[in-house]
C-alpha positions in Angstrom: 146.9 145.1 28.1 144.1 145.4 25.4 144.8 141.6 24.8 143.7 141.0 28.7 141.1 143.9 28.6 139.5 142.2 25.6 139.3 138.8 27.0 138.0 140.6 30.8 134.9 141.5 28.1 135.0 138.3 26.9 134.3 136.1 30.1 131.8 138.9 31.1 129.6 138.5 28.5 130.1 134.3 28.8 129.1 134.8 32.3 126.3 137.0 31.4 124.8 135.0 28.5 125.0 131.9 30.3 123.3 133.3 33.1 120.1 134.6 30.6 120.7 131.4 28.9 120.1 129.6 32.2 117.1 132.1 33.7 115.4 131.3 30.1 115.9 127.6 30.8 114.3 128.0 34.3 111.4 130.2 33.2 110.8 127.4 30.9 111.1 124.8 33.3 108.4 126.8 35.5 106.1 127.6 32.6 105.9 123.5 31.9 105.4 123.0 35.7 102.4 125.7 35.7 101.1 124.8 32.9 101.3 121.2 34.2 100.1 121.9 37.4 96.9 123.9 35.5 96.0 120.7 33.9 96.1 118.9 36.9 92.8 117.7 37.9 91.8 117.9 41.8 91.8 115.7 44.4 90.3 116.5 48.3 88.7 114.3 51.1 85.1 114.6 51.8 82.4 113.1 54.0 78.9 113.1 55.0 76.8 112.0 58.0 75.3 108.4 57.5 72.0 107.3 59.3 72.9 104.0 57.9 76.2 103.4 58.9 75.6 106.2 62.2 78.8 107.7 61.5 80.5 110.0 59.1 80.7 107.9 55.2 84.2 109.4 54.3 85.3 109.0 50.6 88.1 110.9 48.4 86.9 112.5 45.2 89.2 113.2 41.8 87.4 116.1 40.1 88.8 117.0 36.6 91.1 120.1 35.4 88.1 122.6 34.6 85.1 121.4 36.6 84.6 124.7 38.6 84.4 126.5 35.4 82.9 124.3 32.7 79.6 124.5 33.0 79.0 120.6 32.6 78.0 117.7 34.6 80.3 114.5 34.3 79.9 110.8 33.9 80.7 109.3 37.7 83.0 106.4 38.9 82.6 104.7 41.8 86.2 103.3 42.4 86.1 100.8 45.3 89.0 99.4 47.4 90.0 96.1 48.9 89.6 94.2 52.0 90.5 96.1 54.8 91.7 99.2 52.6 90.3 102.8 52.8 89.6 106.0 50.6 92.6 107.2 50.0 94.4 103.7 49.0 93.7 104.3 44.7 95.0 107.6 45.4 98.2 106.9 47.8 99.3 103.5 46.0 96.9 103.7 42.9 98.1 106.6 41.1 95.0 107.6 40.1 95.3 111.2 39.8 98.1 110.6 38.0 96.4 107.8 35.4 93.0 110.1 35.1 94.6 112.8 34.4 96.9 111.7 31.7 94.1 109.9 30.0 92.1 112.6 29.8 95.0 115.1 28.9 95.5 112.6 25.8 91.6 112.2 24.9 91.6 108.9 25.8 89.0 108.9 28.1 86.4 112.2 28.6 86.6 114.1 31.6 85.2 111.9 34.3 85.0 112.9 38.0 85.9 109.6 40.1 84.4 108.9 43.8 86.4 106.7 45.7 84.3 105.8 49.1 85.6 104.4 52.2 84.1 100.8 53.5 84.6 99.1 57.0 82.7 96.4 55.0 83.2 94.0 51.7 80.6 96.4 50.5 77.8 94.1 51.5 75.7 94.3 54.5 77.3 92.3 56.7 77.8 91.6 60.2 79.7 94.9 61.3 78.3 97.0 59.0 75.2 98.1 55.9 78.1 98.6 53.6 75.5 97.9 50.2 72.8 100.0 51.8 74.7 102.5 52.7 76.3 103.1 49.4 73.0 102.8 47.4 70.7 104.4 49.2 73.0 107.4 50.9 76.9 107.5 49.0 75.0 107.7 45.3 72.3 110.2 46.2 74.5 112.3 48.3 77.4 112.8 45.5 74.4 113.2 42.9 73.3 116.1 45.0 76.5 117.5 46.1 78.7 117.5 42.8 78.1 118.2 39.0 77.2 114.4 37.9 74.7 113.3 35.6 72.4 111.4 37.9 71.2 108.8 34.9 72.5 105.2 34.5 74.2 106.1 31.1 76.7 108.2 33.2 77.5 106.2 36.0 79.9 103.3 36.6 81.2 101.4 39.2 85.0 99.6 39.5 87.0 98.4 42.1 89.9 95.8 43.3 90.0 92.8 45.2 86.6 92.6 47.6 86.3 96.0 46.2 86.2 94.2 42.7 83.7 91.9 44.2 81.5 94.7 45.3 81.5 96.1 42.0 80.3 93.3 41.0 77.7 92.1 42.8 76.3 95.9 42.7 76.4 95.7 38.5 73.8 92.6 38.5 71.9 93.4 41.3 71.2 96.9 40.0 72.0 97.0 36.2 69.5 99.6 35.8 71.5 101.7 37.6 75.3 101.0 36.3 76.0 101.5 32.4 79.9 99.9 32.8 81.4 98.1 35.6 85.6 97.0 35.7 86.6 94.6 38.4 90.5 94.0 39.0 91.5 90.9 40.7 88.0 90.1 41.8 87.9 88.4 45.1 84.1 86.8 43.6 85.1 83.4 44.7 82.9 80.7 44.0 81.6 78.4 45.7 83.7 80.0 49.0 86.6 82.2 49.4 90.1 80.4 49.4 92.3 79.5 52.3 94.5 82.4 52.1 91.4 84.8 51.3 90.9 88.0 54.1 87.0 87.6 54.1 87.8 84.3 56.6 88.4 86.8 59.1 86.9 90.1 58.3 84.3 91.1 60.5 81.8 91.7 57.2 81.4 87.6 57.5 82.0 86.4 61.5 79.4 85.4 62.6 80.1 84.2 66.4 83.6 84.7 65.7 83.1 82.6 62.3 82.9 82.7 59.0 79.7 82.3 57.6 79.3 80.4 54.2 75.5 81.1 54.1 76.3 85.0 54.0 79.4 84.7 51.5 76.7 82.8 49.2 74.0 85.3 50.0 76.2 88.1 48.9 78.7 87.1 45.8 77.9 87.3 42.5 76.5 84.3 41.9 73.3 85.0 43.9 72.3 87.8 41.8 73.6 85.9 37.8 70.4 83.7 37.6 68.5 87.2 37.5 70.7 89.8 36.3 70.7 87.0 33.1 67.2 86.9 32.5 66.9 90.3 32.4 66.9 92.7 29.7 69.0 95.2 30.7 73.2 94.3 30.3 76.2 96.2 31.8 79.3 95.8 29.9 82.1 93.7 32.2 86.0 94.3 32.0 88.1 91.8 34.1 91.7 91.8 35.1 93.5 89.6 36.9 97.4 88.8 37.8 99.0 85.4 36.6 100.6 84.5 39.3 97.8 85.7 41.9 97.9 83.2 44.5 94.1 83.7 45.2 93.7 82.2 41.7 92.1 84.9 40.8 92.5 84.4 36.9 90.5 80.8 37.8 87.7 82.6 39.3 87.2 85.5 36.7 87.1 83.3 33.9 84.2 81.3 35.6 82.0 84.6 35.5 83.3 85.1 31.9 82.3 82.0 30.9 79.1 82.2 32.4 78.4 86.1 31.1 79.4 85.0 27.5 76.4 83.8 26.0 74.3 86.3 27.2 77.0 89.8 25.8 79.2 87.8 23.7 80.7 91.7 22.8 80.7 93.3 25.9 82.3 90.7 28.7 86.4 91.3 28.4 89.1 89.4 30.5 92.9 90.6 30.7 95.9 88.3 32.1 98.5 90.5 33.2 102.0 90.0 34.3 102.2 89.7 38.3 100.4 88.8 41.7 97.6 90.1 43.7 99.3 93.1 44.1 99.0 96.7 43.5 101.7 96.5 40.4 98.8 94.2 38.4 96.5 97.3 39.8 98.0 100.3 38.5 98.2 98.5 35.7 94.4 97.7 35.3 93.4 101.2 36.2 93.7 102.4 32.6 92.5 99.5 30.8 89.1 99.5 33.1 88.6 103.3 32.9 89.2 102.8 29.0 86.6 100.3 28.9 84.2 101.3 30.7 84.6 105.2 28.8 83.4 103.8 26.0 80.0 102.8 27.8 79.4 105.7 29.5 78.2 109.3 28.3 80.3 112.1 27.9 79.7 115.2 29.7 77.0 117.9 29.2 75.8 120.9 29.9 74.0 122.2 32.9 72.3 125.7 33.7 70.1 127.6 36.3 71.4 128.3 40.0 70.1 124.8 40.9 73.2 123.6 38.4 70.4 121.5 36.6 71.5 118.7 34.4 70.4 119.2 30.7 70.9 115.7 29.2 70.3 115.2 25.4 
């Protein structure tokens, strides 16, 4: 009977510790998710009314862990997407949060909030809509106003895939006095036109009539603004990626703008070959390489004060 009483004990205190044992292990579990959650940075969908574009401008913005309460205003990236993408495409198949805020978590790149804007257009003004003037004369100004950016070249970058790499881009060497870094992922900067299998053949950006026109793809790719952007004095650092097997040849057409941007920053124009297609697989993938890069071009952040949340750079 003792024998049996002792071994009743026993299996209640088993059943016991194993039950602390297993709370501990939860409490654990939920002080890593917390804590991971805290370090998360923020993600939300915005918009604003557009004269330009006579409708709202919508775009999703990545603000990182600690902006409410830091006191500082960040360096700004203007993420673009591709042909006939939206806002929320580096965030649904991108994994941007996810990227940014791991990078930053690790120091690898400085807190950084992200904009990532939606476009009807290749982010030119074409035929269906002022996609470039819309974006620098309304999108920059209106996020400079409304969030805790530094409003200075030496802050600001600009990045995108596809005909959003091609935007990014053609809005580096037209305006280098306004970008300090640009990253361009499977640019679709074709040159002289756009390939068979290429989208902007029947986006609405170039139909003219219900046609593509070449006149506009020339007025508007890269190549109209080189000539220019490499007689002046001012140079934006340039990452590249593009997939080996892309079937836009991207790789082909990337290393034409290297080749033509090498003499003039020797140092600062980069190319990557990665494994895969046109896809988003080579994307993810370039997402941490071009915010890498292009971190080490811009400024980190700084501090701000007053009610006006005024920028006090150094």
């Amino acid at each position: 009977m003792r024998s049996m009483h002792r071994s009743a004990i026993r299996s209640t205190l088993v059943r016991r510790l194993s039950s602390l044992a297993f709370f501990a292990l939860m409490g654990g579990v939920w002080l890593t998710f917390a804590s991971s959650a805290h370090a998360a940075g923020q993600v939300s969908h915005q918009s604003f009314p557009s004269q330009v574009l006579e409708r709202d401008y919508p775009y999703t913005l990545y603000l990182p862990e600690g902006y409410a309460v830091s006191n500082q205003a960040y360096p700004v990236i203007y993420l673009l997407h591709g042909s006939f993408g939206s806002e929320t495409d580096w965030v649904d198949s991108g994994l941007l949060r996810r990227t940014a805020d791991r990078m930053i978590r690790l120091g690898v790149i400085p807190p950084v909030v992200i904009v990532m804007p939606g476009s009807e257009s290749w982010w030119i003004d074409g035929y269906n809509e002022s996609a470039r003037t819309a974006f620098m004369d309304e999108l920059i100004p209106h996020i400079e106003d409304s969030w805790h950016v530094v409003p200075e070249r030496e802050w600001r970058g600009v990045a995108g895939l596809s005909a959003g790499g091609f935007g990014a881009l053609n809005f580096a060497f037209e305006f280098p006095e306004r970008f300090a870094a640009v990253a361009a992922f499977s640019p679709a900067s074709y040159h002289p036109l756009p390939p068979e299998q290429s989208s902007a053949w029947r986006h609405p950006a170039f139909q003219r009539n219900g046609e593509f026109d070449p006149t506009l793809w020339e007025q508007t790719n890269y190549t109209a603004h080189l000539d220019a952007y490499l007689a002046g004095d001012t140079m934006v650092p340039v990452y590249l990626t593009a997939g080996g097997r892309d079937h836009l040849n991207a790789v082909h057409h990337a290393r034409l703008l290297q080749s033509a941007l090498l003499p003039h920053q020797p140092a600062n124009v980069r190319l990557d070959v990665l494994p895969g297609g046109h896809t988003w697989r080579v994307w993810r993938a370039s997402l941490p390489r071009g915010l890498s890069f292009m971190s080490r071009h811009l400024r980190e952040p700084v501090p701000f004060e007053g009610d006006d949340a005024q920028v006090v750079a150094p």
